[in-house]
Structures are given as structure tokens and as C-alpha cells.
C-alpha positions as CSV (number, residue, x, y, z in Angstrom):
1,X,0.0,0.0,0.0
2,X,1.2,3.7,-1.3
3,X,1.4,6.9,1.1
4,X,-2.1,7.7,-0.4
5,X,-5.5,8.2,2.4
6,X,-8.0,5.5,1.6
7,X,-11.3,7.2,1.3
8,X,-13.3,5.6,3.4
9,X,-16.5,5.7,1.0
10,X,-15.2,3.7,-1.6
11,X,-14.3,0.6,1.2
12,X,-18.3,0.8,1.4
13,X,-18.3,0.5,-2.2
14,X,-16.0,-2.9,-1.7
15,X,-17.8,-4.0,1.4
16,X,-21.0,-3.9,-1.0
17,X,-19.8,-6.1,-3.9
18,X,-18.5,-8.5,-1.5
19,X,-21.4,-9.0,-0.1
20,X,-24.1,-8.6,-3.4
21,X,-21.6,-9.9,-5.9
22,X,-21.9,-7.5,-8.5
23,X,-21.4,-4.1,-9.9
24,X,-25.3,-3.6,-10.7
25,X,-26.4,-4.7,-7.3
26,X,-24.1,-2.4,-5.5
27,X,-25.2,0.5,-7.7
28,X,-28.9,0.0,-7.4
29,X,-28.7,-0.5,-3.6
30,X,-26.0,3.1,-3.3
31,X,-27.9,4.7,-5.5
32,X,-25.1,5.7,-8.0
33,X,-24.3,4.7,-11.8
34,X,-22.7,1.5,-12.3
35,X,-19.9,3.1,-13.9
36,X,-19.5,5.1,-10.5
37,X,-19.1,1.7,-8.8
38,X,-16.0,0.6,-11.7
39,X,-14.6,4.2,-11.0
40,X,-14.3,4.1,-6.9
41,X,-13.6,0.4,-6.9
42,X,-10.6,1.3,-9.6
43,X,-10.0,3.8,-7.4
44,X,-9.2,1.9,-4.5
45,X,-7.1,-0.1,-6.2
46,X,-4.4,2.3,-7.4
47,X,-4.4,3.9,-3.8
48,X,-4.0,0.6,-2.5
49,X,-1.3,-0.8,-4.8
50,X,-3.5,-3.6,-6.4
51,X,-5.7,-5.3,-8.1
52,X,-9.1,-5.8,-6.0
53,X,-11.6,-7.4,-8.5
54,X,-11.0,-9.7,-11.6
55,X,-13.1,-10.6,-14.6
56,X,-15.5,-13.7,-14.1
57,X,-17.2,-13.8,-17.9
58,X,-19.4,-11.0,-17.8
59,X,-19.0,-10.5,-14.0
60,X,-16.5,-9.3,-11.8
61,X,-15.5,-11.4,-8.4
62,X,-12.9,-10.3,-5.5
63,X,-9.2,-11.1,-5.2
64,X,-7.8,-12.5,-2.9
65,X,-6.3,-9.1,-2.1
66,X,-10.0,-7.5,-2.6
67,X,-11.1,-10.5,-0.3
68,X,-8.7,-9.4,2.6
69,X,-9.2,-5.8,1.9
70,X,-13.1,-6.2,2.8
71,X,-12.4,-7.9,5.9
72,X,-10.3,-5.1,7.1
73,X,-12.8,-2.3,5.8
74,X,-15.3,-3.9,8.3
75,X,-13.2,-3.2,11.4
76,X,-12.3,0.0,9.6
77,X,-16.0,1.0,9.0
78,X,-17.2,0.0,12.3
79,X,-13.9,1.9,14.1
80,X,-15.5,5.3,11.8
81,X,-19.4,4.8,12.8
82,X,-18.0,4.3,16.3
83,X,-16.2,7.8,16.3
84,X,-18.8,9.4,14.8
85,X,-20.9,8.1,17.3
86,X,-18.5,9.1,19.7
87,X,-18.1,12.6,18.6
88,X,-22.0,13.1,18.2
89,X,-23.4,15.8,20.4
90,X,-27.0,13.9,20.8
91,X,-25.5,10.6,21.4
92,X,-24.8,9.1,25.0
93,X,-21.9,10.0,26.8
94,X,-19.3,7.2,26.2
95,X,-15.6,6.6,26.7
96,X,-12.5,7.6,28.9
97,X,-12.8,11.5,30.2
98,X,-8.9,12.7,31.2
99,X,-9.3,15.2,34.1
100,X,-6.9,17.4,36.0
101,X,-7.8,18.7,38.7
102,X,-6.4,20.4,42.5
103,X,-7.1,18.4,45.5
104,X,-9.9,20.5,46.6
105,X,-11.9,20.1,43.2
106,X,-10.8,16.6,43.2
107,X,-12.5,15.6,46.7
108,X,-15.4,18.2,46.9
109,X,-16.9,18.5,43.2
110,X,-15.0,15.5,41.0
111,X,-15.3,12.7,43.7
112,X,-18.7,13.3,44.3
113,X,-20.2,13.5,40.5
114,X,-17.6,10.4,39.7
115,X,-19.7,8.4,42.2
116,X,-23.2,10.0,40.6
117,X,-21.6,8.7,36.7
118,X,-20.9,5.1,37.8
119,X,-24.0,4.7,38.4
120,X,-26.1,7.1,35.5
121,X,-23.4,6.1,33.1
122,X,-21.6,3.3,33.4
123,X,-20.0,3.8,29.6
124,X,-18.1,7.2,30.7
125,X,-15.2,6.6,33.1
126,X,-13.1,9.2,34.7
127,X,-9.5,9.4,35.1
128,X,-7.9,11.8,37.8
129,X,-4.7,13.2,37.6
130,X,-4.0,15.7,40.8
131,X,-2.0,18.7,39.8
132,X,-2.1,22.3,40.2
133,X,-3.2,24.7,38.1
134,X,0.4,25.6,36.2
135,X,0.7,21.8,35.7
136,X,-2.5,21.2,34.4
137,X,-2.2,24.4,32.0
138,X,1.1,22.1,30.6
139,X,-1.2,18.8,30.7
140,X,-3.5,20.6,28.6
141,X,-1.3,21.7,25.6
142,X,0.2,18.8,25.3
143,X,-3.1,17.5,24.7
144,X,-2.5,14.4,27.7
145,X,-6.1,15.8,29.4
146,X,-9.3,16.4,27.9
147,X,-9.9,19.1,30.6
148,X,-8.7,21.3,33.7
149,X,-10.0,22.0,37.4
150,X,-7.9,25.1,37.9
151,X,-7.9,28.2,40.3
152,X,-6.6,32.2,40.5
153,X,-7.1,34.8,43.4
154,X,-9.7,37.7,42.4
155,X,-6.3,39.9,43.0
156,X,-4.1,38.1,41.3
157,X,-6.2,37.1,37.7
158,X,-4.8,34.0,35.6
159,X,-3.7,34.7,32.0
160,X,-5.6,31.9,30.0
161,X,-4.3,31.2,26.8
162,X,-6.6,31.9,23.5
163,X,-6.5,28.7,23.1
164,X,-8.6,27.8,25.9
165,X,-11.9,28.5,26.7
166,X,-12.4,28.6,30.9
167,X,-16.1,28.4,33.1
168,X,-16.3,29.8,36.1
169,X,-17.1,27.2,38.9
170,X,-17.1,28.4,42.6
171,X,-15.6,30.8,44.6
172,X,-14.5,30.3,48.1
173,X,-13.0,33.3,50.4
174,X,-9.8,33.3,52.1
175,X,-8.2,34.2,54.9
176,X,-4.6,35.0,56.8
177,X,-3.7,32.3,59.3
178,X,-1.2,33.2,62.2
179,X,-0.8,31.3,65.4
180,X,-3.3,31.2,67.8
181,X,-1.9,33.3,70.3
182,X,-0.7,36.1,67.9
183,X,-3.0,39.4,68.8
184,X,-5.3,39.7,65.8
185,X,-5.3,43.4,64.5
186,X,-8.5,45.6,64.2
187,X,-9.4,46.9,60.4
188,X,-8.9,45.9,57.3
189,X,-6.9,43.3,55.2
190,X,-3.4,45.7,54.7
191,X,-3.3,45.8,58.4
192,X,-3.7,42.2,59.2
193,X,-0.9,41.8,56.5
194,X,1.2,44.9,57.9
195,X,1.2,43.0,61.0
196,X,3.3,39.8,59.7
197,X,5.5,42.0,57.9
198,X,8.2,40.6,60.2
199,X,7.6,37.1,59.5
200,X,8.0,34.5,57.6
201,X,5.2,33.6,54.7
202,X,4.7,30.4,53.4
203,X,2.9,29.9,49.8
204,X,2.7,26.8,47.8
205,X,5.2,24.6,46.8
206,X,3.8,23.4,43.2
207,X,1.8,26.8,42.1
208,X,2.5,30.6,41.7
209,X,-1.3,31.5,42.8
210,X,-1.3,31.7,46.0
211,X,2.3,33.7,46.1
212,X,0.8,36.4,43.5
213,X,-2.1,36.9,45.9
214,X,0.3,37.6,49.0
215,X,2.6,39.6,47.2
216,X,0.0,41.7,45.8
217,X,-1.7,42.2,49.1
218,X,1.6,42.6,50.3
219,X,2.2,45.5,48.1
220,X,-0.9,47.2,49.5
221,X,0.2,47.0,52.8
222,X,3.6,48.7,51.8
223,X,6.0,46.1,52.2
224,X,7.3,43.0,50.8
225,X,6.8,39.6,52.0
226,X,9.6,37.4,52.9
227,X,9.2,34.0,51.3
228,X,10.9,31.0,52.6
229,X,8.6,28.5,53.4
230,X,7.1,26.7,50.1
231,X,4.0,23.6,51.1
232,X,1.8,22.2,48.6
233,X,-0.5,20.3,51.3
234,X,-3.4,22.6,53.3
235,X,-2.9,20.1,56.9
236,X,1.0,20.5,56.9
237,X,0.5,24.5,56.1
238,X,-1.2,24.6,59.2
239,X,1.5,22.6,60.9
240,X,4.1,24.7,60.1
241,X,1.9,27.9,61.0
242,X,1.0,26.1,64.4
243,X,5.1,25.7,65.3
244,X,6.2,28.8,64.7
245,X,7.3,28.8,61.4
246,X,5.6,31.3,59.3
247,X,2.2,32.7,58.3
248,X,0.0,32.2,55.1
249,X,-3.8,31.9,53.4
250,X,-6.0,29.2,54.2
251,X,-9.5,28.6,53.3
252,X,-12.0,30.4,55.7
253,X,-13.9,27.5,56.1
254,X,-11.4,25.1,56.5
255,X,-11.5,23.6,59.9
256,X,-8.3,24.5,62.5
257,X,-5.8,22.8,64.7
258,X,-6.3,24.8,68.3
259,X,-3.6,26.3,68.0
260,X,-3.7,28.3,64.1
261,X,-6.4,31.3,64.0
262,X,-8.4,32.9,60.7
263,X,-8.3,36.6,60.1
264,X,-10.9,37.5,57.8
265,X,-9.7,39.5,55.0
266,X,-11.9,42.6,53.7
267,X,-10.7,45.5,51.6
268,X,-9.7,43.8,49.8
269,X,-10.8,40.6,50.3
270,X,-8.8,37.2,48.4
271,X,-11.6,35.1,46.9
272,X,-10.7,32.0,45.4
273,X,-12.0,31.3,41.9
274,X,-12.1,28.0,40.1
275,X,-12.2,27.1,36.9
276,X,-13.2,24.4,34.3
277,X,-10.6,24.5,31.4
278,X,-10.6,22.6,27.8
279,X,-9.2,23.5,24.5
280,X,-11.4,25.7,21.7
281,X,-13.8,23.6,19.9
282,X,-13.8,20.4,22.0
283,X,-17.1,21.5,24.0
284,X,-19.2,19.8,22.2
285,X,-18.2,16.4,22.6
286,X,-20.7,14.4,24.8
287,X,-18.5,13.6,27.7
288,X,-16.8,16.7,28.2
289,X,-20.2,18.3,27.3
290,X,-21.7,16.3,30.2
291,X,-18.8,16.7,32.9
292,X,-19.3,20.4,32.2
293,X,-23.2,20.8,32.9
294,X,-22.9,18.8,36.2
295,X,-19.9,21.4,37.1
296,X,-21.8,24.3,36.6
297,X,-25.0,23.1,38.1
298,X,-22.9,21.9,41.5
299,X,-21.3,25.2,41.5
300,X,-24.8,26.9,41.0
301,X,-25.8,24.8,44.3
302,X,-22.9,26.9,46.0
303,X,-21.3,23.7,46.8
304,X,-17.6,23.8,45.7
């Protein structure tokens, strides 16, 4: 077989005559001439590299070659009908959907609507991959997920590529966490921050978020945080705040250890916002389609 594409139609054309046995037959039941049948079937066999039917008197009958051609254009045809199926928006969600996501997204919105699919739609299957939102930004052009769970700070927007198309999720506020017994400061979020402006800070370890949001806060407040500390997990962030070792933003409703306290943050305040992410022109397809609606009608619930 040549470099040439095999048009798909004229294997139909094939798959007919093997099965009605002649040229006339296949043209009545495709609705074509019969010289349109010789024509695609000669076709087929220049792009292929050789000869597919052979005179029988004033018939034609398969070669061998045309014989084992046929059998493949059935696995071939049903591999297309399947794909188009696949890829129709009014068909049932079927298949493998790749999704990264953060942990939160994972545990609170994925976890929850996996458990819902298994049962609703046993034919989709989701596969988690955990990563933050710069890594699933890099999972995404590479084309190794189908979609993205991601997050920014309300201060600190995230550029999205034109080549993605994002919708919004939830939102969830945050706040400063300093040890327990640290006074907490009366007024607004630059003078809780102004308060730490001795201490250490400690952002996450696997995102730039979180750091944008401090710093820019930070900025506000007139100085500029020191940085040392770098913890990708919410529990050990507390940890570290709880012994001493630094201060940092954790979800306002994220329950404490004793010994870390919340100060609320207003004027400004840091919202968390989270995002669904996908490549342009992929919406459409019926399980990315589906995984999207249940997204946005959790979120509308106000349940993150």
C-alpha cells in the first residue's frame, strides 16, 4: 500500500460487492451509476497498490487481495461509525474522560459526580490526575487531558491562553492564618498583612497563585513579604503555622488545629476562583459536554 489516504467511502463500495456480488447490485442499492461503482472500486485499487476485482465472464469477483481488503474495511467501518458516534453531540456520553484537577476540586466536586456517573453512566469513566493549576495548564497543551479543574485569586487574575476557553465554577473566600496566640489586628486586610510584615510567609510549593495573591496584598500593605517556606499540602501548612514557622492563606472555612487562627480579610478581600478548562472547539463532545453541565449546576448549588 502507497502513502495515499484510503477514502473511506469507496471501502463501502467494496464491502458492497463483496457481499451482493456485483457491480449492478451495488449500484442500485447506493444509488449511484454503475460506472460510479467501476470508478471508486478502480480507485481503491491504485491507492492501495493492487488489483481488487477480476473478470468472471461478464461479471466481476474479488481477489484474494480484494477478499482481505473487505475484511479489514469492516473493522475499519465500524472503528468510523464508532467515532462518529463518539463525537455526536446527541448521542450518549461514552468513553475515557482525562481530568486534572487540585485536590480541593478533586475531593469536593469531582469525587462526588464520579460516584453519581458510575452509576447514571456506566460507559463514561473518569480518570484523575491531581496537579495544580500551572501543571494542568502544561497537561492541557500537550493534549495528555481532555480538561482542567484550575484556580486564581480575584487579585491576582490567571492569564488563560486563546486557546482555551475557561467556566467559572465556585468561589471560596480566604483568609490570613497566624498562630493562635498572635494578637489579631482591628481593620482591614493591609493591616492584618502589615502585622506579619516581620515574619516569615509560606505559599505553595507546586503553584505561583497563591504567592501572586500575598505579594499583591503585600504591596498594598507597603512592604514586601519574605518567602521561605514553600508547602503544597493545606494540613502540613497549618502545621508549620502552628510551630512557629511562618504565616499564610487558608481557606476560611477550612477547619483548625487549636492552635492556628483565621483573620478574615476585607478591603480587599482574596476570593478563590475556580475554573473548568478545555481547548477551543472540543465542548461539544458528549462527555466533556456532560462533565461540564454537572460542574456548573454543582457550583450553582454553592457547593464547591
Amino acid at each position: 500500500m502507497d502513502d495515499s489516504v484510503v477514502e473511506t467511502r469507496r471501502l463501502q463500495f467494496l464491502l458492497e460487492l463483496a457481499r451482493l456480488g456485483s457491480m449492478r447490485a451495488v449500484a442500485e442499492e447506493m444509488h449511484v451509476t454503475t460506472s460510479t461503482v467501476s470508478q471508486q472500486i478502480a480507485v481503491l485499487a491504485r491507492e492501495v497498490g493492487t488489483a481488487l476485482v477480476e473478470p468472471v465472464g461478464r461479471r466481476v469477483r474479488l481477489t484474494p487481495a480484494g477478499r482481505r481488503l473487505a475484511e479489514h474495511a469492516v473493522t475499519i467501518q465500524a472503528a468510523v461509525e464508532a467515532a462518529r458516534l463518539d463525537l455526536d453531540p446527541s448521542c450518549e456520553p461514552t468513553g475515557t474522560l482525562r481530568v486534572a484537577a487540585f485536590e480541593t476540586a478533586i475531593r469536593r466536586t469531582l469525587l462526588p459526580i464520579a460516584f453519581d456517573l458510575a452509576v447514571d453512566r456506566p460507559g463514561l469513566r473518569l480518570l484523575f490526575h491531581e496537579h495544580e493549576p500551572d501543571e494542568a495548564f502544561a497537561l492541557l497543551a500537550a493534549d495528555r487531558v481532555d480538561l482542567a479543574l484550575v484556580y486564581d485569586y480575584d487579585l491576582a487574575p490567571a492569564p488563560f491562553d486563546a486557546s482555551l476557553a475557561a467556566t467559572p465554577l465556585w468561589t471560596a473566600p480566604w483568609s490570613l492564618a497566624v498562630p493562635a496566640a498572635d494578637e489579631v489586628p482591628a481593620g482591614t486586610a493591609l493591616d492584618a498583612f502589615a502585622a506579619q510584615r516581620d515574619r516569615d510567609w509560606i505559599v505553595n510549593s507546586r503553584g505561583t497563585a497563591d504567592e501572586r495573591a500575598v505579594r499583591t496584598v503585600a504591596s498594598m500593605a507597603g512592604f514586601e513579604p519574605r518567602i521561605v517556606q514553600r508547602i503544597d499540602h493545606l494540613d502540613l501548612v497549618q502545621d508549620m503555622i502552628a510551630g512557629g514557622f511562618g504565616v499564610g492563606l487558608l481557606p476560611a472555612a477550612l477547619p483548625l488545629r487549636p492552635e492556628v487562627r483565621l483573620i478574615a480579610l476585607h478591603d480587599p478581600r482574596v476570593v478563590l476562583r475556580s475554573y473548568a478548562v478545555h481547548r477551543r472547539g472540543r465542548a461539544d463532545w458528549p462527555p466533556l459536554a456532560l462533565l461540564l453541565r454537572l460542574l456548573v449546576d454543582r457550583s450553582g448549588t454553592g457547593v464547591p
